[in-house]
N, C-alpha and C positions, 0 to 999 in steps of 0.2 A: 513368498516371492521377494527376493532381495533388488532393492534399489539398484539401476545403472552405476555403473561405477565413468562417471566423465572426465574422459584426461585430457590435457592441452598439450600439444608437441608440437615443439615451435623450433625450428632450424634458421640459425641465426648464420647470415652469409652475407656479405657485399655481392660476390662474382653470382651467387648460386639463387639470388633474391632477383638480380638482374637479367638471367638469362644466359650467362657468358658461358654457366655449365649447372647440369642435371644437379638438384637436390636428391642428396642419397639419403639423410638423417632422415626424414619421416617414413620413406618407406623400410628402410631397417627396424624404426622403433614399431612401425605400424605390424611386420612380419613376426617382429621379436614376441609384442604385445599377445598377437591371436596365437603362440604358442605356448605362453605361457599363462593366459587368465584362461579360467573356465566358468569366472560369474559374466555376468552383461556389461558387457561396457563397448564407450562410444568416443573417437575420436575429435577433438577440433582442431582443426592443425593450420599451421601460421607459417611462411615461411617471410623471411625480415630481415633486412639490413645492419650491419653492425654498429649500431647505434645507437648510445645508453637512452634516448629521450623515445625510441621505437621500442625498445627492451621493457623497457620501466612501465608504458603505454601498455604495450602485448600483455604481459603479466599482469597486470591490473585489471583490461579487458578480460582474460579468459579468468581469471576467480571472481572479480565483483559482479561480473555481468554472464557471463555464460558458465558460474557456478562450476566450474570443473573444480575435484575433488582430488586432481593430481596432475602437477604440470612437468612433462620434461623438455626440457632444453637439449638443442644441441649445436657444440660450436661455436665460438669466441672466448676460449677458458683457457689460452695459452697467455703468452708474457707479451704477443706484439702491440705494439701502439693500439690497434684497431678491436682488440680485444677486451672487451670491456664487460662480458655475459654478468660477471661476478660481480662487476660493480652495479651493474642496474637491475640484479637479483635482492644485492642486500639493501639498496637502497628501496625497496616497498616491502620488505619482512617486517612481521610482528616479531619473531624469533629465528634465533641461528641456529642449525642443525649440523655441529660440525663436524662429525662421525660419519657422514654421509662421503663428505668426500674425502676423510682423513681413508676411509676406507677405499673410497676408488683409487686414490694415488697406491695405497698397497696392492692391489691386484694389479694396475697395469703394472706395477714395477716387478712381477714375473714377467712380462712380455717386454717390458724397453725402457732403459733405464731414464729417457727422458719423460718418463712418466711425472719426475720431482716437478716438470716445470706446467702443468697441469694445474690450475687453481679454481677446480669446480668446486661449486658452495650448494647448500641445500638450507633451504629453508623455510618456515609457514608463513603464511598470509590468512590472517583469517582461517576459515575449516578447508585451506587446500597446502598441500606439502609439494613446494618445487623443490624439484634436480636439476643441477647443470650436470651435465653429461658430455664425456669427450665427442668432438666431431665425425672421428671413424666408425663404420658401419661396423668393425670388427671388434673396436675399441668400448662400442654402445651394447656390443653384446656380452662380451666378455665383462665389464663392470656392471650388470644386470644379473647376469647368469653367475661367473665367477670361475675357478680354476677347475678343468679336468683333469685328474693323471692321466696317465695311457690307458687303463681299461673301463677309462667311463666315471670314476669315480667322483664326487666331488673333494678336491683338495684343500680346495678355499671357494667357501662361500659368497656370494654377489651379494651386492647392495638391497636389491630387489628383494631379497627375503622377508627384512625387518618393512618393508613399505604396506603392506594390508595391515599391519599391524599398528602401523603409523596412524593410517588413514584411520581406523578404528577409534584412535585417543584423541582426534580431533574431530570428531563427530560425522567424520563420511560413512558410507557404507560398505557392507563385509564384504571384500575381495577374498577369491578364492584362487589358488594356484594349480596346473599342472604340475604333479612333482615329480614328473619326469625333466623338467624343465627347472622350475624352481620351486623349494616347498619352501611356503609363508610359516614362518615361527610367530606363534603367540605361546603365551604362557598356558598352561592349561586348564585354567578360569576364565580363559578368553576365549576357546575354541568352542563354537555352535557347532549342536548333532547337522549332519548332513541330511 
C-alpha cells in the first residue's frame, strides 16, 4: 500500500484572493493532477494575496505543518512590482532546484516568446519539493505535461516527469504516473515492480 502522496497548491492573486475574479489555478492544477497521478494523493489548497510575508507563511504552513510532499504555486512569477512568488520561495528553501524552472522558461518559449520574462524557481524545504508555476491554466499545463507535435507525440518533455522521482530522493512517497499524460522517469534501480 503506497503512502498518500499530499500536495499544496496554492494560487497567489491580489484580484482573484479578494473576490474581484474566479481563481482558475487550483482547479487547472486540481484537473491537471487527477489526470495524471494514478497513486493516492490529496490536495491542500490556499488561495493568497501577493504578498511575500503570506507567501513565505503559506509555504511554511503547508510543509512544516500539513506535511505536504509537493507544493505548486501558481502566479506572481512575472517582473511586476507585485510579483514577488520567487522571492518568498527562495526565501524559506533549504536548496535551489534550478532546472526546474530553467526548463519551464524552455517550453513556454514554443508557445510565447515572453516566456524569458517568467522567473519561476523550484526548490526543497525540508522532505517537500516546491514549484512556482506560471499563472495560465494553459501555461500550468503545458509546463507539466510539455510539447505535443501534431500526432500526439511528445516533442518536449514537461517538468512533471522528473518530479516522482524528486519526491523519492527526498524521502516522500512513490508517485506513480498516467503515461498517457505524463511518464515519471526514474533510473532503473529506482523503479518498484507494480
Amino acid at each position: 500500500m503506497s503512502e498518500e502522496l499530499i500536495i499544496g497548491l496554492v494560487s497567489i492573486s491580489d484580484r482573484a484572493s479578494t473576490g474581484v475574479y474566479e481563481d482558475k489555478g487550483i482547479p487547472a492544477l486540481q484537473e491537471w493532477l487527477a489526470s495524471a497521478l494514478t497513486t493516492p494523493w490529496r490536495a491542500e489548497t490556499r488561495l493568497i494575496a501577493d504578498d511575500q510575508p503570506s507567501i513565505e507563511n503559506t509555504l511554511i504552513e503547508l510543509v512544516d505543518r500539513s506535511h505536504c510532499h509537493l507544493v505548486l504555486t501558481t502566479g506572481g512569477t512575472g517582473p511586476a512590482l507585485r510579483d514577488v512568488t520567487p522571492e518568498a520561495t527562495l526565501a524559506v528553501a533549504d536548496k535551489e532546484m534550478p532546472g526546474f524552472g530553467e526548463e519551464m522558461r524552455r517550453i513556454s518559449l514554443n508557445f510565447v516568446p515572453t516566456a524569458i520574462l517568467s522567473r519561476q524557481v523550484a526548490v526543497i524545504r525540508k522532505q517537500a519539493l516546491i514549484i512556482n508555476l506560471p499563472g495560465q491554466p494553459k501555461s500550468i499545463k503545458e509546463t507539466l505535461e510539455g510539447v505535443r507535435a501534431a500526432d500526439g507525440s511528445v516533442a518536449h518533455v514537461g517538468i512533471f516527469a522528473a518530479v516522482p522521482y524528486c519526491i523519492d530522493l527526498i524521502g516522500g512517497p512513490y508517485a506513480e504516473t498516467n503515461e498517457a499524460v505524463i511518464k515519471a522517469f526514474r533510473p532503473k534501480s529506482a523503479i518498484r515492480a507494480k
